[in-house]
TORPA-4810 file (N, C-alpha, C, O; in nm, 3 decimals):
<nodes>
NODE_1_-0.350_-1.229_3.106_-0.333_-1.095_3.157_-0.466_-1.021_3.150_-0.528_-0.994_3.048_X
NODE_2_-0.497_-0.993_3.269_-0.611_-0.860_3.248_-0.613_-0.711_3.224_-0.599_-0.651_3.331_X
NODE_3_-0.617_-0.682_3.187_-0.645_-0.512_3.128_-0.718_-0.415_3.147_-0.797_-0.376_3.061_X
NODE_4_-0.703_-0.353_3.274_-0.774_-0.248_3.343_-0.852_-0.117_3.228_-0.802_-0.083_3.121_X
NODE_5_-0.918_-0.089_3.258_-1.015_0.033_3.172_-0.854_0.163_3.113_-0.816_0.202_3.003_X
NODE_6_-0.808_0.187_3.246_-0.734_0.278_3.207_-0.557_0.218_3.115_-0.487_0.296_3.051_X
NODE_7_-0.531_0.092_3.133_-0.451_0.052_3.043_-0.516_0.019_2.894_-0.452_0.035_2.790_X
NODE_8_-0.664_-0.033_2.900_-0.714_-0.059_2.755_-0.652_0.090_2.682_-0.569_0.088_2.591_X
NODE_9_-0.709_0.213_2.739_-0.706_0.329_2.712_-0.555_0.382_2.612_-0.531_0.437_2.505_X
NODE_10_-0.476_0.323_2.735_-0.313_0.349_2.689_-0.312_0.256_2.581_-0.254_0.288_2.478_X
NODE_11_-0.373_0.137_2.590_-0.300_0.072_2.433_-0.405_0.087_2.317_-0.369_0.047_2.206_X
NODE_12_-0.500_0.127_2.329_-0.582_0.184_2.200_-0.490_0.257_2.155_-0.428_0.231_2.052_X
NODE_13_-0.467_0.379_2.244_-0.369_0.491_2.190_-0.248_0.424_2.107_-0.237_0.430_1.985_X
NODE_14_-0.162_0.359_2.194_-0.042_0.271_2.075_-0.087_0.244_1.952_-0.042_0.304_1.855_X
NODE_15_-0.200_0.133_1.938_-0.271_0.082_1.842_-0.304_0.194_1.750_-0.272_0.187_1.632_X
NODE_16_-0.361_0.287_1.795_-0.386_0.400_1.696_-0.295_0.493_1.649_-0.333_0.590_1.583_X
NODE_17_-0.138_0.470_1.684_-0.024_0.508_1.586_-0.042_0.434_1.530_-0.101_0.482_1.433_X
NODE_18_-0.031_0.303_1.514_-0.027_0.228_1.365_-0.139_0.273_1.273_-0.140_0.326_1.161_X
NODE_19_-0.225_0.237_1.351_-0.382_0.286_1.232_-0.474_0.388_1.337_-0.454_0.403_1.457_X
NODE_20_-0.566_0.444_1.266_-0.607_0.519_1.339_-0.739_0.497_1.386_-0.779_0.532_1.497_X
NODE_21_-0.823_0.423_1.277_-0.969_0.371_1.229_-0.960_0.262_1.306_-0.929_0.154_1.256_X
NODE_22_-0.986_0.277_1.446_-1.025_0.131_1.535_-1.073_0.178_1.626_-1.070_0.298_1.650_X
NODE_23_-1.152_0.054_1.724_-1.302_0.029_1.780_-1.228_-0.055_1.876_-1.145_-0.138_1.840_X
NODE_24_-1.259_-0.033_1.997_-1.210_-0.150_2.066_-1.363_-0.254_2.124_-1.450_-0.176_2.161_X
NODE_25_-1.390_-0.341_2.132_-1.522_-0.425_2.144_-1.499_-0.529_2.248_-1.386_-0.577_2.248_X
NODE_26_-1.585_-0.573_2.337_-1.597_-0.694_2.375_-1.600_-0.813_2.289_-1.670_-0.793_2.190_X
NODE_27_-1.549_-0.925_2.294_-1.531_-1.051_2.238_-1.626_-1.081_2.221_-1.651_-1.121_2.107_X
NODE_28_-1.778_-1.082_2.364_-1.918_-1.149_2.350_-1.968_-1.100_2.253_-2.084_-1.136_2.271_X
NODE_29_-1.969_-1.015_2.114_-2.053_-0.945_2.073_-2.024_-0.995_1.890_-2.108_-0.986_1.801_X
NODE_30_-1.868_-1.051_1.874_-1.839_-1.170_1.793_-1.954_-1.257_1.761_-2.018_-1.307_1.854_X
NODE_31_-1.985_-1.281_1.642_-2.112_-1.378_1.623_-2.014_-1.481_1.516_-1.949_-1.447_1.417_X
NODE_32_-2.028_-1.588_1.564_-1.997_-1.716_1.480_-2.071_-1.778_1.470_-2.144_-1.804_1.566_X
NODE_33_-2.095_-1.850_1.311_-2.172_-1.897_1.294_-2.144_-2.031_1.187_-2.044_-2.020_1.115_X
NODE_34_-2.227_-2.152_1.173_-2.194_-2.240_1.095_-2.228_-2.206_0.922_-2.152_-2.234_0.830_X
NODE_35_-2.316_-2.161_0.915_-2.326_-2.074_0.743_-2.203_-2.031_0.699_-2.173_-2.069_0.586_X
NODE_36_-2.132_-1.968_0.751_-2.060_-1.861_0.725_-1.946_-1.944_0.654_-1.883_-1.874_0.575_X
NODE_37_-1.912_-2.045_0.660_-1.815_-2.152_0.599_-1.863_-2.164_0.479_-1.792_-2.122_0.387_X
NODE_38_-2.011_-2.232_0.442_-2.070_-2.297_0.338_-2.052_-2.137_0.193_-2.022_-2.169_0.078_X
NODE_39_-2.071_-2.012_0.221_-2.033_-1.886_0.132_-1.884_-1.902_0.076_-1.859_-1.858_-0.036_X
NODE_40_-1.788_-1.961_0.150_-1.683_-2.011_0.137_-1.671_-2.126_0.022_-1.632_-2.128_-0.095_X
NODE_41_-1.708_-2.191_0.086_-1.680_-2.354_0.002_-1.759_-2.356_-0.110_-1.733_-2.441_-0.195_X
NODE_42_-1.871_-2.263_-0.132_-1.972_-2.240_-0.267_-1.958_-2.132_-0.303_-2.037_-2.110_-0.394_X
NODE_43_-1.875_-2.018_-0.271_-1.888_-1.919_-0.375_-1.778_-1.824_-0.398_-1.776_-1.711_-0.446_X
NODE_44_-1.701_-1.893_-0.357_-1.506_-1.827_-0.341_-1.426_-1.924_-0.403_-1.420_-2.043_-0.374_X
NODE_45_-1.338_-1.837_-0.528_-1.298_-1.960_-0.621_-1.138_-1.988_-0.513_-1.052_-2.074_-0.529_X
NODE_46_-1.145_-1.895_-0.422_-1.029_-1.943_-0.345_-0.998_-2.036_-0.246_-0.888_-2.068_-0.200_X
NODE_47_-1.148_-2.089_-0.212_-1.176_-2.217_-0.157_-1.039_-2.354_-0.162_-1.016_-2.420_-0.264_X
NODE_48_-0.993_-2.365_-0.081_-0.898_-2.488_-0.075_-0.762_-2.470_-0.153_-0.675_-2.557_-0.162_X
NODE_49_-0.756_-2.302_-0.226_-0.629_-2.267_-0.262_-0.568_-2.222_-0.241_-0.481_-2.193_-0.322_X
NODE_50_-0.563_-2.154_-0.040_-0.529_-2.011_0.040_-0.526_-2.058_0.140_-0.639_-2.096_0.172_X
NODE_51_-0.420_-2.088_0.243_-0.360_-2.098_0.335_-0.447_-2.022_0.449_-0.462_-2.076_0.559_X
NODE_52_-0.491_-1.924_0.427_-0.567_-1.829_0.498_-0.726_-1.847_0.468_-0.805_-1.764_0.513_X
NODE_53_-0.769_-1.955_0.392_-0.918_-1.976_0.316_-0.897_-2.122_0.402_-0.800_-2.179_0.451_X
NODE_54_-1.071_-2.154_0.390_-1.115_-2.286_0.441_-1.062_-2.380_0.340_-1.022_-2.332_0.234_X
NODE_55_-1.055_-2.575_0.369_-1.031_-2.540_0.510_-0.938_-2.599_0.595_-0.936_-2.693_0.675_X
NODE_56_-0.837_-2.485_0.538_-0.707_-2.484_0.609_-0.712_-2.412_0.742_-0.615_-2.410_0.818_X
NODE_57_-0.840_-2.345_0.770_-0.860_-2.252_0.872_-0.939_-2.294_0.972_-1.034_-2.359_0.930_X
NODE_58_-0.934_-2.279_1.134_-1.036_-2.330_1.236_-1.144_-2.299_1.198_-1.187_-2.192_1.154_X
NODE_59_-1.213_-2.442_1.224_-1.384_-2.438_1.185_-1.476_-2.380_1.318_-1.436_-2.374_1.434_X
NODE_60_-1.621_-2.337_1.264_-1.639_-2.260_1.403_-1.663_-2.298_1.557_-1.677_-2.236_1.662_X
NODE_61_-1.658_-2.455_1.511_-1.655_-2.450_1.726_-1.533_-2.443_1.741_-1.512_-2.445_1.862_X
NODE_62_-1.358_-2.429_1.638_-1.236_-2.416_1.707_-1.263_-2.249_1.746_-1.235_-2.185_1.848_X
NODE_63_-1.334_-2.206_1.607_-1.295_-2.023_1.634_-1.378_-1.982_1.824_-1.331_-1.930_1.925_X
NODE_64_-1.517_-2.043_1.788_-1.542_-2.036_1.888_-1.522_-2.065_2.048_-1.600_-2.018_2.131_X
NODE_65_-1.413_-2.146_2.083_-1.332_-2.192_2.195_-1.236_-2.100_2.194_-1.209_-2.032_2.293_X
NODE_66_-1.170_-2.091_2.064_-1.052_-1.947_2.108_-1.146_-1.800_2.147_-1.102_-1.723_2.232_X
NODE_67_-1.231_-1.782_2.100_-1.294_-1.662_2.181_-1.327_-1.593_2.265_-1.335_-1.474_2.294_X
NODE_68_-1.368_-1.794_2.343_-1.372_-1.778_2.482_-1.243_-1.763_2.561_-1.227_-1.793_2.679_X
NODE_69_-1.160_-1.715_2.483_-1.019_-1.758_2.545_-0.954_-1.546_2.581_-0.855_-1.498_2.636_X
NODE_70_-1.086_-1.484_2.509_-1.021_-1.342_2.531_-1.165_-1.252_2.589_-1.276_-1.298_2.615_X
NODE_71_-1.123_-1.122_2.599_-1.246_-1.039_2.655_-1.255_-0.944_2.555_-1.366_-0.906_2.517_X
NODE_72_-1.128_-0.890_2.495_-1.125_-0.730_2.439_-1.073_-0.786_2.311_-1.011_-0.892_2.304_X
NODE_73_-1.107_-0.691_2.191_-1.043_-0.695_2.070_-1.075_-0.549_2.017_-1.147_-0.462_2.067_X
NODE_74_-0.984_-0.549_1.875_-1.024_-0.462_1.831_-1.038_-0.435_1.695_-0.940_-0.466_1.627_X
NODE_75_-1.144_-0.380_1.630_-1.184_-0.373_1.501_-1.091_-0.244_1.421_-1.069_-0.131_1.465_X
NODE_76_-1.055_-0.294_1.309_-0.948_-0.217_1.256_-1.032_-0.200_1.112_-1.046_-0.294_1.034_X
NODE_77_-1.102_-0.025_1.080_-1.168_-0.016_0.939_-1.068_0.002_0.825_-0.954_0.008_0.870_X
NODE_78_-1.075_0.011_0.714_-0.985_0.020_0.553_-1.097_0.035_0.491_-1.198_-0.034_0.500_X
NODE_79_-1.070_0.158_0.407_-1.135_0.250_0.316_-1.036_0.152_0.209_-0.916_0.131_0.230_X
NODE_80_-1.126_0.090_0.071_-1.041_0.059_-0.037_-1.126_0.136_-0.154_-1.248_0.123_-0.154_X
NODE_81_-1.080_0.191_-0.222_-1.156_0.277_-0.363_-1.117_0.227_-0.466_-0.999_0.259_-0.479_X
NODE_82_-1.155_0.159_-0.557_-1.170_0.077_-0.666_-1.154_0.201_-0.773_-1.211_0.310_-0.780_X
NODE_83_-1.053_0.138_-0.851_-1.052_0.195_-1.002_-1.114_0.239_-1.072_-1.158_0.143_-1.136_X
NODE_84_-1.156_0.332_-1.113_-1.311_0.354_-1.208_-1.253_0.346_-1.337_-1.336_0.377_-1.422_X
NODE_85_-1.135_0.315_-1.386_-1.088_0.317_-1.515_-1.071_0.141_-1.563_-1.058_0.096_-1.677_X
NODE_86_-1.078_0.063_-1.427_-1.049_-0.101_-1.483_-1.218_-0.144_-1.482_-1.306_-0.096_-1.411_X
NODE_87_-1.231_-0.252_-1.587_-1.363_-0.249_-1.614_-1.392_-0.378_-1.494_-1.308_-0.442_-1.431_X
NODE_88_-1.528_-0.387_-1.491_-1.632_-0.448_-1.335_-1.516_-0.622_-1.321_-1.478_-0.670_-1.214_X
NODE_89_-1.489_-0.673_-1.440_-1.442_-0.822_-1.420_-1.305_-0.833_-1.361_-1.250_-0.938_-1.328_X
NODE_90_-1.237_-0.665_-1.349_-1.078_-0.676_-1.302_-1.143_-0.541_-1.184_-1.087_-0.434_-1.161_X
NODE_91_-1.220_-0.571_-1.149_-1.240_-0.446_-1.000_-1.138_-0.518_-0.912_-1.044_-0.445_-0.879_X
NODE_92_-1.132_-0.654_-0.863_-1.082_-0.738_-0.752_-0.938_-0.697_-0.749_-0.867_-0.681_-0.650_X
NODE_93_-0.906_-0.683_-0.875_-0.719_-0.614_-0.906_-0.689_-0.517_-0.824_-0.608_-0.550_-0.738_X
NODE_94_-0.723_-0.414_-0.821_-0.731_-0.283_-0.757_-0.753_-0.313_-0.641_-0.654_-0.285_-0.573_X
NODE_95_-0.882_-0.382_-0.548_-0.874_-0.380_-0.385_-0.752_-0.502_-0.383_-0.685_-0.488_-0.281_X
NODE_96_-0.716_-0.590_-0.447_-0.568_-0.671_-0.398_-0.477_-0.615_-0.317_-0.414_-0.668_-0.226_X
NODE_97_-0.474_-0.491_-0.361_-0.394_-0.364_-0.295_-0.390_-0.341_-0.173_-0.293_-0.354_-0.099_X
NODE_98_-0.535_-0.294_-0.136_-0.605_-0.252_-0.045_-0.592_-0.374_0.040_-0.531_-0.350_0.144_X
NODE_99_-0.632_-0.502_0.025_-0.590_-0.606_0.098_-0.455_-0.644_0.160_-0.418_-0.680_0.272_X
NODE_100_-0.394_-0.619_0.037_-0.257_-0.648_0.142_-0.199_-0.553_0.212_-0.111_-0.568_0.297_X
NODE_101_-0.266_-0.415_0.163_-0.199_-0.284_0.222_-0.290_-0.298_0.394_-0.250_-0.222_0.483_X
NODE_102_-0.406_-0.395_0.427_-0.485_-0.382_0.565_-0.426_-0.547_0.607_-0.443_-0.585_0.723_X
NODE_103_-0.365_-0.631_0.514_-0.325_-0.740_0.576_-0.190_-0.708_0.670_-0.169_-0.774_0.772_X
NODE_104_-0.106_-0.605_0.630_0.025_-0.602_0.657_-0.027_-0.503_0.791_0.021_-0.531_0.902_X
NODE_105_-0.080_-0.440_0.785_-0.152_-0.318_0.879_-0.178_-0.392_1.010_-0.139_-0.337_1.113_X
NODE_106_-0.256_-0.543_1.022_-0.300_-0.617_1.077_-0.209_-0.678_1.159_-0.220_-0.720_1.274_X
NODE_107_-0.102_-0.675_1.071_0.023_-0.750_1.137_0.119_-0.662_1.203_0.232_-0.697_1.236_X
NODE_108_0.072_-0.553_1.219_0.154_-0.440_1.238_0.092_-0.390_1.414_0.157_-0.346_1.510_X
NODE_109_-0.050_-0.420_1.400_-0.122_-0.393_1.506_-0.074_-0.510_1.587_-0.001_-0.483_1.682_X
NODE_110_-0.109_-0.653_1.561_-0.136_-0.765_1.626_0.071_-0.743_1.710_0.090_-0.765_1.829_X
NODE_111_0.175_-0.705_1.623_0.279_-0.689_1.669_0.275_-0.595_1.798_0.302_-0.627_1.914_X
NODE_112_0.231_-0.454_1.744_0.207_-0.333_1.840_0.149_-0.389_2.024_0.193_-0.402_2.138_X
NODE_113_0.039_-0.403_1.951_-0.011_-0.520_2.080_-0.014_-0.619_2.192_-0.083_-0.644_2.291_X
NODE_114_0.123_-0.678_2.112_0.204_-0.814_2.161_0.296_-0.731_2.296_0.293_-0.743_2.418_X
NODE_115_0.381_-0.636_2.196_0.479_-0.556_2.246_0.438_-0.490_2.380_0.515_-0.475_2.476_X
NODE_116_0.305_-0.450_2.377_0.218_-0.369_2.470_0.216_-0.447_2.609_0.194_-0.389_2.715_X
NODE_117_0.234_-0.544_2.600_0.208_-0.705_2.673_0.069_-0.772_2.693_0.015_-0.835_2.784_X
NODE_118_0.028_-0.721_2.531_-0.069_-0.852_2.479_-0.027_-0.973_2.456_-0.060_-1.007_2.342_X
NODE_119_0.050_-1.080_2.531_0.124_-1.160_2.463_0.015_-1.274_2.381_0.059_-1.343_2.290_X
NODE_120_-0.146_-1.286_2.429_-0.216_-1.355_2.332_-0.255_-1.269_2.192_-0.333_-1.308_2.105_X
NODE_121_-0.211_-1.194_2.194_-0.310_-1.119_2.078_-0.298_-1.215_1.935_-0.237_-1.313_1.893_X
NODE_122_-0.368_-1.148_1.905_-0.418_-1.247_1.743_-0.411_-1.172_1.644_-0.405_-1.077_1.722_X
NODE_123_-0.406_-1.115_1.529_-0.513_-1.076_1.421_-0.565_-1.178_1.347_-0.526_-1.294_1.333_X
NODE_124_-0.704_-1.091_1.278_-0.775_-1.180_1.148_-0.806_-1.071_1.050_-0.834_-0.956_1.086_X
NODE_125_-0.800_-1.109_0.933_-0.762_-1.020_0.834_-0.973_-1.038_0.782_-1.065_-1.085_0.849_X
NODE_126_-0.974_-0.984_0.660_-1.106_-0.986_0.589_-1.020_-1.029_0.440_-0.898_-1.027_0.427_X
NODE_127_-1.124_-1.067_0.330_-1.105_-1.163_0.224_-0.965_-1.248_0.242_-0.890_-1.256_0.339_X
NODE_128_-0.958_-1.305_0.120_-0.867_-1.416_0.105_-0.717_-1.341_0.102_-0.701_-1.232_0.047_X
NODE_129_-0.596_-1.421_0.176_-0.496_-1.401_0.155_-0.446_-1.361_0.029_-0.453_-1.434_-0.070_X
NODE_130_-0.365_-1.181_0.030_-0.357_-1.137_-0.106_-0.170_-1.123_-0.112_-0.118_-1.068_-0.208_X
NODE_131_-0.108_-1.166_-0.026_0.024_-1.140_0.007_0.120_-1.193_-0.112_0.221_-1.129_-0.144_X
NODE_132_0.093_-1.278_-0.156_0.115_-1.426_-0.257_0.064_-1.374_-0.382_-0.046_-1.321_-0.377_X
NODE_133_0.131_-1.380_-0.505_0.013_-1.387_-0.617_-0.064_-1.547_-0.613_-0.178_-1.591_-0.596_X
NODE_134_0.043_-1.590_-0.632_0.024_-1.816_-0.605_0.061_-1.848_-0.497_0.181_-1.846_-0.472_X
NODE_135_-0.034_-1.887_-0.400_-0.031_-1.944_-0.271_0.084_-2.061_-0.295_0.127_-2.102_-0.403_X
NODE_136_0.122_-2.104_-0.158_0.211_-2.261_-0.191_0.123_-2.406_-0.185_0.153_-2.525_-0.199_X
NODE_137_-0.001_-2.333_-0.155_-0.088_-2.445_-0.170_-0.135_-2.560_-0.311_-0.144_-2.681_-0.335_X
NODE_138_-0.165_-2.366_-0.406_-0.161_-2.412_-0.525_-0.085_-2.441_-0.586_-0.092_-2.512_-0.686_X
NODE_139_0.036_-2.376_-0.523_0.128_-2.491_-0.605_0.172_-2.564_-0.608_0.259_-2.583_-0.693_X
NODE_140_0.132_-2.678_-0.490_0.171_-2.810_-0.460_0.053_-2.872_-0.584_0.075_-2.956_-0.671_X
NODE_141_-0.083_-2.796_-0.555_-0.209_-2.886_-0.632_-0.145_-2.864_-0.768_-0.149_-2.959_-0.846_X
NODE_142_-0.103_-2.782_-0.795_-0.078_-2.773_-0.934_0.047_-2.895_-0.978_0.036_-2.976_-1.071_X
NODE_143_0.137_-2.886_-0.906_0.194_-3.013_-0.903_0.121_-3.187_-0.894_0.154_-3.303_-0.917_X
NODE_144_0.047_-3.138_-0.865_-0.045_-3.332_-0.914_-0.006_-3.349_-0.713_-0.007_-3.464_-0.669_X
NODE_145_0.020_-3.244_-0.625_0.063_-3.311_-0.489_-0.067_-3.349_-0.407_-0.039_-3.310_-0.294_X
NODE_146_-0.176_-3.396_-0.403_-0.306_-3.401_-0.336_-0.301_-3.376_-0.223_-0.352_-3.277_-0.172_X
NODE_147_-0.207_-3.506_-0.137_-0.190_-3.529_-0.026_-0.105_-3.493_0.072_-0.038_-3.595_0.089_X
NODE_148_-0.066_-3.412_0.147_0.049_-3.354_0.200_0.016_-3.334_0.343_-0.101_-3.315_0.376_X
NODE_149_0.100_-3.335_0.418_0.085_-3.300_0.574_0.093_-3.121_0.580_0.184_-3.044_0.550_X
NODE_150_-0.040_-3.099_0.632_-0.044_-2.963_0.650_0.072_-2.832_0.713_0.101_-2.717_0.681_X
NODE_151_0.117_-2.946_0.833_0.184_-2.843_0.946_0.348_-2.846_0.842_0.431_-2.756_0.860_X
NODE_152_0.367_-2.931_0.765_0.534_-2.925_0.649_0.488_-2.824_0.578_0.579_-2.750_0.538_X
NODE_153_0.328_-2.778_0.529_0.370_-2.638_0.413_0.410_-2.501_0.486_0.369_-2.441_0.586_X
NODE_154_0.521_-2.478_0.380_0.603_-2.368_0.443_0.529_-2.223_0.387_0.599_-2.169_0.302_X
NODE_155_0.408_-2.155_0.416_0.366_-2.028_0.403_0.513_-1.906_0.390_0.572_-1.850_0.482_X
NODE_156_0.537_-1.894_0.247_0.628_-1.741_0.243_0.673_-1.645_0.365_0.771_-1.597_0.422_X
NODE_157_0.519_-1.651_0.363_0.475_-1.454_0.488_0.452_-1.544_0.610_0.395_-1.469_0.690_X
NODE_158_0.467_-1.665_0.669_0.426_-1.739_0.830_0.394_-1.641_0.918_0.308_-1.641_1.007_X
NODE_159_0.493_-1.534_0.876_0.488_-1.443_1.019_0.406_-1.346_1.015_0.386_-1.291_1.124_X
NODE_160_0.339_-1.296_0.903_0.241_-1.206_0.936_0.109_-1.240_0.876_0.012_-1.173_0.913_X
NODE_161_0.088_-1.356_0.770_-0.016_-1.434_0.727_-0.128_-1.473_0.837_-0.083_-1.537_0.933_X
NODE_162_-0.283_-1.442_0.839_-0.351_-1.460_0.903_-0.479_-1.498_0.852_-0.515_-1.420_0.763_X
NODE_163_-0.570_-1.603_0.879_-0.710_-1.597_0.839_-0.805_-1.501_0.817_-0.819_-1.401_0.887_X
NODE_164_-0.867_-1.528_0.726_-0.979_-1.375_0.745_-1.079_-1.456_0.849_-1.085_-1.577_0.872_X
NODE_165_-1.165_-1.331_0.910_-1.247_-1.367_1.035_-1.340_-1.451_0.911_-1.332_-1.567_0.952_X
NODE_166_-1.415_-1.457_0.796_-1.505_-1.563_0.765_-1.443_-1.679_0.738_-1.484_-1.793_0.757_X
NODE_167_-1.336_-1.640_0.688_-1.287_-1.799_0.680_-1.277_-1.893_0.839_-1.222_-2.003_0.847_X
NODE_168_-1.331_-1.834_0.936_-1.301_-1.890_1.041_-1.438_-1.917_1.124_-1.453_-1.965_1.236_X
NODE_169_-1.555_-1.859_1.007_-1.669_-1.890_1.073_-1.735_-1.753_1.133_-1.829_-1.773_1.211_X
NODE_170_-1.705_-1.637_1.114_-1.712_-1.538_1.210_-1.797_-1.467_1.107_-1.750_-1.426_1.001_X
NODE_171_-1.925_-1.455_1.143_-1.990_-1.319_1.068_-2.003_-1.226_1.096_-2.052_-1.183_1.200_X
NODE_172_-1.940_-1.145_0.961_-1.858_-1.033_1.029_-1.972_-0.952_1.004_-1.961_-0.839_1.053_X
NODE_173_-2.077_-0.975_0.943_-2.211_-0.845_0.955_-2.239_-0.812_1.040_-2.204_-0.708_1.095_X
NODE_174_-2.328_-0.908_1.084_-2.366_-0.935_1.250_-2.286_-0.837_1.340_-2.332_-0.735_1.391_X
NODE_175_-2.162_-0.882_1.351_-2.054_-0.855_1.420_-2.020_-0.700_1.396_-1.997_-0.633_1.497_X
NODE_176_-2.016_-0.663_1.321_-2.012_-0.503_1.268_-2.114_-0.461_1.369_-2.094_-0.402_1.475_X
NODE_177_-2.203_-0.493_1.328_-2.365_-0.445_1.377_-2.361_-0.450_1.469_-2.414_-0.352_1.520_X
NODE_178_-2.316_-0.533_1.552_-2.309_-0.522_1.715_-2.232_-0.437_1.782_-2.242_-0.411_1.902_X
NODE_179_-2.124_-0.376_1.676_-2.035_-0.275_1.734_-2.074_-0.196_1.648_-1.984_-0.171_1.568_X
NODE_180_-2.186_-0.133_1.622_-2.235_0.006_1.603_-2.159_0.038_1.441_-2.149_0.150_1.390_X
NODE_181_-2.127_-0.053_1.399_-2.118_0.030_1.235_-2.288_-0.031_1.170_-2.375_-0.103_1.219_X
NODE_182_-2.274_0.049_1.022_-2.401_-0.038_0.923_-2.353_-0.079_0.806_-2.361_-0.017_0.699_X
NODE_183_-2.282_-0.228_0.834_-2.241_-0.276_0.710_-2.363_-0.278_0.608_-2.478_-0.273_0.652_X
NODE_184_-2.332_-0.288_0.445_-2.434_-0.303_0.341_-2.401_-0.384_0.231_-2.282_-0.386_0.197_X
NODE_185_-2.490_-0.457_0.162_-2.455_-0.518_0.052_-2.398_-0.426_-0.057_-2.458_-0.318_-0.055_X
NODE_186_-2.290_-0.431_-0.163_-2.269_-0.352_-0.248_-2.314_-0.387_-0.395_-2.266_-0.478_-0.464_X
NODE_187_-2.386_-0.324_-0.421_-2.408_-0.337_-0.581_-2.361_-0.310_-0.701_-2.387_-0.360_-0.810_X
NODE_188_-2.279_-0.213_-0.667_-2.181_-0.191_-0.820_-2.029_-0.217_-0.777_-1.996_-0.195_-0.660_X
NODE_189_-1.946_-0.259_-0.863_-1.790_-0.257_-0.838_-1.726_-0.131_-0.831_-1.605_-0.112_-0.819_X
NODE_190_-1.817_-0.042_-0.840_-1.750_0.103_-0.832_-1.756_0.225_-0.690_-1.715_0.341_-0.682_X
NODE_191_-1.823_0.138_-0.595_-1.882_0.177_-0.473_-1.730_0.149_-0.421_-1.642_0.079_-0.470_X
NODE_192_-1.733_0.222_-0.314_-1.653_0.222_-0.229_-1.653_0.117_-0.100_-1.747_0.101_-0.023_X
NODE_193_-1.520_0.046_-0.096_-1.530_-0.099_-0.049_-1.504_-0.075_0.193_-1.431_0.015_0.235_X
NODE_194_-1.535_-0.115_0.234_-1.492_-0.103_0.396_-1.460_-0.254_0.390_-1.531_-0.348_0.355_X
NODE_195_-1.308_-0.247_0.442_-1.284_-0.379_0.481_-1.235_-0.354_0.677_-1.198_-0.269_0.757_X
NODE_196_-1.264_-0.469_0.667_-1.187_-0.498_0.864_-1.121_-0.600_0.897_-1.128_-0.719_0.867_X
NODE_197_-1.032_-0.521_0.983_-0.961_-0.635_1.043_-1.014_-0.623_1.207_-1.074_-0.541_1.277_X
NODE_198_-0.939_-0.789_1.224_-0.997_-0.797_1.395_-0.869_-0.851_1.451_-0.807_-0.947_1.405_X
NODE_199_-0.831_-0.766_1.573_-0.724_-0.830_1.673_-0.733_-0.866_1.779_-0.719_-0.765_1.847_X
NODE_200_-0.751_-0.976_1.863_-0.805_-1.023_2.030_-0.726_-0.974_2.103_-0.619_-0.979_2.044_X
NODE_201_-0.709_-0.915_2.223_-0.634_-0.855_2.247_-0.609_-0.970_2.389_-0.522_-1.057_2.399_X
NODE_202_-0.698_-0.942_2.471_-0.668_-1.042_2.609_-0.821_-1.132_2.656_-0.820_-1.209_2.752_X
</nodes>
């Protein structure tokens, strides 16, 4: 389906009853990249324990073939404010929140969207799936299960569970940057966190 200037218009507006903090972007402006996995697999203890984490998730020439598969998306911001009363090693507790409160948000849009007669739309969430305290992943590994056929694990949330855009190869700096925000490195756990979500629209 194609999507004239003045229908994008009408379904931003929909989209922005659900949330309000969104950007609508061209697809070309998406940067994927092969790094963007390896931050994953070396420095996320959620690596291979998240349904929504690598790499259970399309690697980037899949992300990159589905991309080519749309024109419009849209960037969805989340303000998360961290606790100043939990100390720096339990900050992650507090945005959990914030995660699932922009995961469910995500799924709320990518629905909105569908309804709109986006019937490809997508979302992709940012960090690791927080829906779950214990993924069912881990708890097959925790069971001694190594080996299992992927498409039999039954995900809780199926229906609104989504990859985050890095777990899929997508750098989302870059990608910010190209749509006019200025993402930044954060240095204290007490800074105020911007997370995003991304939905393809057509």
């Amino acid at each position: 389906m194609m999507i004239m200037n003045k229908d994008l218009e009408s379904l931003l507006s929909e989209l922005k009853a659900v949330h309000e903090d969104l950007r609508l972007i061209p697809t070309e402006i998406i940067v994927v990249s092969e790094w963007v996995r390896l931050k994953c697999r070396y420095g996320c203890d959620n690596y291979g324990k998240r349904l929504g984490c690598p790499p259970f998730t399309p690697t980037p020439p899949q992300t990159r073939a589905v991309l080519s598969e749309y024109r419009n998306a849209v960037l969805a911001r989340f303000e998360a404010k961290p606790d100043p009363k939990l100390a720096p090693k339990h900050a992650g507790r507090s945005l959990s929140n914030s995660t699932i409160k922009m995961q469910k948000t995500v799924a709320e849009l990518e629905r909105a969207a569908f309804l709109s007669g986006c019937y490809k739309a997508f979302g992709m969430n940012a960090m690791p799936c927080a829906l779950c305290e214990t993924c069912v992943i881990e708890e097959m590994q925790k069971k001694d299960q190594a080996v299992f056929d992927l498409d039999s694990v039954k995900c809780k949330n199926k229906e609104i569970m989504r990859p985050s855009m890095e777990a899929c190869g997508i750098d989302v700096f870059k990608t910010l940057q190209n749509a006019g925000y200025k993402p930044r490195v954060l240095k204290d756990c007490k800074e105020m966190v911007e997370l995003f979500g991304l939905i393809l629209l057509d």
